[in-house]
C-alpha positions as CSV (number, residue, x, y, z in Angstrom):
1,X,81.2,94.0,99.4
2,X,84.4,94.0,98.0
3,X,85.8,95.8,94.5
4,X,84.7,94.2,91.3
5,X,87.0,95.7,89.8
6,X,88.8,93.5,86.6
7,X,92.4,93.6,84.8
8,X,92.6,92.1,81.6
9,X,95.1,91.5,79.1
10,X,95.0,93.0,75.5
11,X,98.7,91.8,74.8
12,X,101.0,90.2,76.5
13,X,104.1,90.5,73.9
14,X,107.4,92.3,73.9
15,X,107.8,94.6,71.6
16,X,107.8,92.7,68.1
17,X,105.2,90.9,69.2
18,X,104.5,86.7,68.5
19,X,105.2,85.3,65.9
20,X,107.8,87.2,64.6
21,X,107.2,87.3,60.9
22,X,110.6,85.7,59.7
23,X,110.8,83.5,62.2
24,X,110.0,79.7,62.1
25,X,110.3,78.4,65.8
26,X,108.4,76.5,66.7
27,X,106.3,78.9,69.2
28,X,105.8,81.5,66.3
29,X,104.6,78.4,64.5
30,X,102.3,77.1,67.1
31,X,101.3,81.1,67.2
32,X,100.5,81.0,63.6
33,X,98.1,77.8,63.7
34,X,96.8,77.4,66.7
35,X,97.4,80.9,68.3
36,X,97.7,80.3,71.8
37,X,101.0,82.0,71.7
38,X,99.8,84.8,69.4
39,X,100.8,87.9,71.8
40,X,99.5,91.6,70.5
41,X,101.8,94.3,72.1
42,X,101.3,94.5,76.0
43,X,98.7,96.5,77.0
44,X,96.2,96.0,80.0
45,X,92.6,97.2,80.6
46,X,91.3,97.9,83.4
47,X,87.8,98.4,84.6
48,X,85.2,98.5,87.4
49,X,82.0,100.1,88.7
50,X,84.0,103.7,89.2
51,X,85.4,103.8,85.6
52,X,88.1,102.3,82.9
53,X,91.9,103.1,81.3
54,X,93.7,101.5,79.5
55,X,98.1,101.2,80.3
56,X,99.7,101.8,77.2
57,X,98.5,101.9,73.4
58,X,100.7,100.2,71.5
59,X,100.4,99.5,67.1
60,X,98.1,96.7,67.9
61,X,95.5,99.0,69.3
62,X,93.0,99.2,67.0
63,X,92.6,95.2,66.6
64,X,92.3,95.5,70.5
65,X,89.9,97.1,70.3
66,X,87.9,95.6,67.7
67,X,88.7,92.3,70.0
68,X,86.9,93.4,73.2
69,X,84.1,95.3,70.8
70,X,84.8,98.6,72.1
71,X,85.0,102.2,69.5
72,X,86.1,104.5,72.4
73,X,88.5,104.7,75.1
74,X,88.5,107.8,77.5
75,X,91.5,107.7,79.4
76,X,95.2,106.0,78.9
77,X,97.9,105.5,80.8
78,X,101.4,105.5,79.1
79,X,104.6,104.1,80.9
80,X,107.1,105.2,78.4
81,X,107.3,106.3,75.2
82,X,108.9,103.6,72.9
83,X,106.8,103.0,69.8
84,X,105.5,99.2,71.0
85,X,103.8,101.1,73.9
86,X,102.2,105.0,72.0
87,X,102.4,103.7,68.2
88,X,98.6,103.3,68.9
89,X,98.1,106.6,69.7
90,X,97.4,108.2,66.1
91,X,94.6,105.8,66.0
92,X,92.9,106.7,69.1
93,X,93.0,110.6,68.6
94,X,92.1,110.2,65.2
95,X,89.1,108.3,67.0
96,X,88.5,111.2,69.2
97,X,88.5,113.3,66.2
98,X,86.2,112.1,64.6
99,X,83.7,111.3,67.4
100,X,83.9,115.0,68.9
101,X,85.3,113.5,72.2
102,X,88.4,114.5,74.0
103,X,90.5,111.8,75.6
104,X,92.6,112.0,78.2
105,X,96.3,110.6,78.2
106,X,98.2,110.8,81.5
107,X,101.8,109.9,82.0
108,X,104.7,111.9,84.1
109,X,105.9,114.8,81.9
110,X,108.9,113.5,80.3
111,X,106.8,110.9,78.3
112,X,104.2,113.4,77.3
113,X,107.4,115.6,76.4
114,X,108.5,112.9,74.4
115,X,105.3,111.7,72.6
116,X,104.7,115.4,71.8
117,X,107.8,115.5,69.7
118,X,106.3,112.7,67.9
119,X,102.9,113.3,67.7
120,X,102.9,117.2,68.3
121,X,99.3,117.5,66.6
122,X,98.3,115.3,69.8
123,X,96.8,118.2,71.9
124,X,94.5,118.7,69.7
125,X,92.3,115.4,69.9
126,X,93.3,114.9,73.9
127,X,93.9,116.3,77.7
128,X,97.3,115.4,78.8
129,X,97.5,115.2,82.2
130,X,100.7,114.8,84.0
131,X,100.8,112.6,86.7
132,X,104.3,112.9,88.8
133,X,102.5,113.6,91.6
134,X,100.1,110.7,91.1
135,X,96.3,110.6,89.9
136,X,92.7,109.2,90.9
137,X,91.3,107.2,88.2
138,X,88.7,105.0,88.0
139,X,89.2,105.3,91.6
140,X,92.3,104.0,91.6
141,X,95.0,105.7,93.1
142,X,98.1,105.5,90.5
143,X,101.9,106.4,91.8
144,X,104.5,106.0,88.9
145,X,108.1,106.2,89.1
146,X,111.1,105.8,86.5
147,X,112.9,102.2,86.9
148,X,115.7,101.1,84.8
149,X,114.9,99.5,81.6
150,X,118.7,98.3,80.6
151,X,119.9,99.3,76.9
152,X,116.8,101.1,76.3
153,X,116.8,103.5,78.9
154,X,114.3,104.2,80.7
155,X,110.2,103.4,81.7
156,X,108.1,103.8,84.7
157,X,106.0,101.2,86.6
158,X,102.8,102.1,88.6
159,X,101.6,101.3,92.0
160,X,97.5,101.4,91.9
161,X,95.9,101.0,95.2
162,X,92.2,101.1,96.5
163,X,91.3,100.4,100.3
164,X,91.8,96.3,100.7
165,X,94.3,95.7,97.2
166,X,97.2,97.5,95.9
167,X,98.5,96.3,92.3
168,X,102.0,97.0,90.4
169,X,102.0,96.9,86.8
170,X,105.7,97.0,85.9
171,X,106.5,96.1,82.0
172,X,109.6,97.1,81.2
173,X,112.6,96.5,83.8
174,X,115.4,94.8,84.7
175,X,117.9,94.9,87.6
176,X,115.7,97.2,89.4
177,X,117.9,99.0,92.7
178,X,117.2,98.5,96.0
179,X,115.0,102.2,95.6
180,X,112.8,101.3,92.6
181,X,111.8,97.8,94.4
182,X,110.3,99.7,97.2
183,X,106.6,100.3,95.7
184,X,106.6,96.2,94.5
185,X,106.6,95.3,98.7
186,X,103.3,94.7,100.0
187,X,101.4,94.0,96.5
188,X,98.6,92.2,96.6
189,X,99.5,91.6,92.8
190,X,102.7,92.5,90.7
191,X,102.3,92.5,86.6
192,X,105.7,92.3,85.6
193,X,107.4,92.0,82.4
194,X,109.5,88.9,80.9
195,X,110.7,88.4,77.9
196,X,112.7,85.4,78.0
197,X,112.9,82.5,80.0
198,X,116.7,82.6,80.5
199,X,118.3,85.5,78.1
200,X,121.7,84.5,77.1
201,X,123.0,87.6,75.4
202,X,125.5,90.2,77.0
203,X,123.6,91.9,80.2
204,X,124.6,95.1,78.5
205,X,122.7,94.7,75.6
206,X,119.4,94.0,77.8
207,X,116.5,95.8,78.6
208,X,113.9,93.3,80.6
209,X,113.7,90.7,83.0
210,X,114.3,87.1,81.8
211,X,112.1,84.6,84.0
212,X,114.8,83.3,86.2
213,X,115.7,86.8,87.1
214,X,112.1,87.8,87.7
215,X,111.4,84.5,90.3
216,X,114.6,85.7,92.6
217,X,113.0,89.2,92.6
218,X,109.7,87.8,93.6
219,X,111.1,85.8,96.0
220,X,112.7,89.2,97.2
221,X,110.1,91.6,97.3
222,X,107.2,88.5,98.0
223,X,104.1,89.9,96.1
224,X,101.0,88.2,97.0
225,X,100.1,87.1,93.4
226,X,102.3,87.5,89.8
227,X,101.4,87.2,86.6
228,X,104.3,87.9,83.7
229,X,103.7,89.5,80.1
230,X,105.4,91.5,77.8
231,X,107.0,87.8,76.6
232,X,108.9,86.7,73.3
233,X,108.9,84.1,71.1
234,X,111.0,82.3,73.9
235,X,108.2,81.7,75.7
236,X,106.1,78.6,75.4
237,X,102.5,78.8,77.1
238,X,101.8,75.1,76.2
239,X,105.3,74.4,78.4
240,X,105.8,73.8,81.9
241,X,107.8,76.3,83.7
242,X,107.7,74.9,87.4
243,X,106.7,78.0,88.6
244,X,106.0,78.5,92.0
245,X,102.6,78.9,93.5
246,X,101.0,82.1,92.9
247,X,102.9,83.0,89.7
248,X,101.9,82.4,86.2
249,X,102.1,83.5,82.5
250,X,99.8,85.8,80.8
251,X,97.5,84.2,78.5
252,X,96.3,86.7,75.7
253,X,92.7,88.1,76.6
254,X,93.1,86.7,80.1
255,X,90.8,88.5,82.8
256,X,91.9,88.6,86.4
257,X,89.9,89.6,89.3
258,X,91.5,93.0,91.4
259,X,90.2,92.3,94.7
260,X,91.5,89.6,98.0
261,X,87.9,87.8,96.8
262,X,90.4,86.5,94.0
């Protein structure tokens, strides 16, 4: 029997989020009305017979939550610590305040270093558990490492593998080296961030993927399955992309399946 194990999407936006709220394209429109295109800040859950995280906890966590009808989270991942990706966490400690339950927050120690200078009441409500050298969670093994996220820096990306399927959840990237596109080889499925279909500003000012960009590095690195997120108001679910086979766009509260049975 294979894994039943489940990703699924709390928020597929960049780090405004969609709509933006003084903007009157016509996808923050459609966002408004309808809603298809209504994207919280990225965040994924994951869960399965062995356990659940979450990766990152970003200001919309809280209406997340409330969303999939949950009141406690245990354990979260964080890739980096820019605001659209920890400005959740005050809301989940105070949660494991006020419950009487520690969580546990695990991220290589230059993030926790980071969110500590923010939030340096933090240890109090929660374990934080470095993970450099990887962890076992949910019994997933998890490998991060730091990729290049353009103007803003830096994030990391995961690798999360269990015997029969190995998954890359990469949000925040662009012109990855030859080095950090080692652990996106051999996928079964890469999760990889896009914010615009073809970005047109100066590459310097940049800090993710556009969609054209991402296609030539999956052609490159030839993941068995992709699905892009962290998108912008740029993005049009309701249009068609042409994308290949095997690659599609997030829809917010999409589930998919983490196993070959797919």
């Amino acid at each position: 029997m294979g894994n039943t194990d489940q990703l699924w999407f709390w928020g597929t936006g960049d780090a405004m989020g969609v709509p933006r709220v003084y903007c009157k394209c016509s996808v923050c429109e459609e966002a408004r009305k309808e809603g298809l295109n209504r994207r919280l800040r990225s965040s994924v859950y994951v869960s399965g017979e062995q356990g659940e995280f979450l990766i990152d906890c970003g200001p919309d966590w809280r209406t997340q939550m409330e969303r999939a009808r949950l009141t406690f989270i245990q354990h979260i991942v964080i890739t980096h610590a820019h605001f659209d990706h920890i400005g959740g966490l005050p809301e989940w400690a105070d949660a494991c305040r006020w419950l009487e339950r520690k969580g546990s927050l695990y991220a290589p120690q230059e993030v926790i270093d980071t969110i500590l200078r923010q939030f340096p009441w933090l240890e109090r409500n929660a374990h934080l558990h470095p993970l450099d050298q990887g962890v076992k969670l949910a019994g997933w093994e998890i490998r991060g490492w730091k990729v290049n996220h353009g103007k803003n820096g830096y994030a990391y990306a995961y690798r999360l593998a269990k015997p029969g399927f190995a998954w890359v959840y990469c949000s925040d990237s662009i012109a990855l080296t030859p080095q950090q596109k080692q652990p996106l080889f051999a996928a079964d499925l890469l999760v990889l961030g896009t914010s615009f279909y073809k970005e047109h500003a100066e590459f310097s000012t940049r800090s993710v993927y556009d969609m054209t960009e991402a296609l030539e590095l999956i052609r490159e690195v030839q993941p068995g399955a992709t699905i892009f997120t962290h998108m912008s108001h740029d993005i049009d679910i309701k249009k068609e992309y042409g994308l290949p086979a095997g690659v599609q766009i997030a829809v917010p509260g999409m589930k998919a399946a983490l196993s070959q049975e797919a």
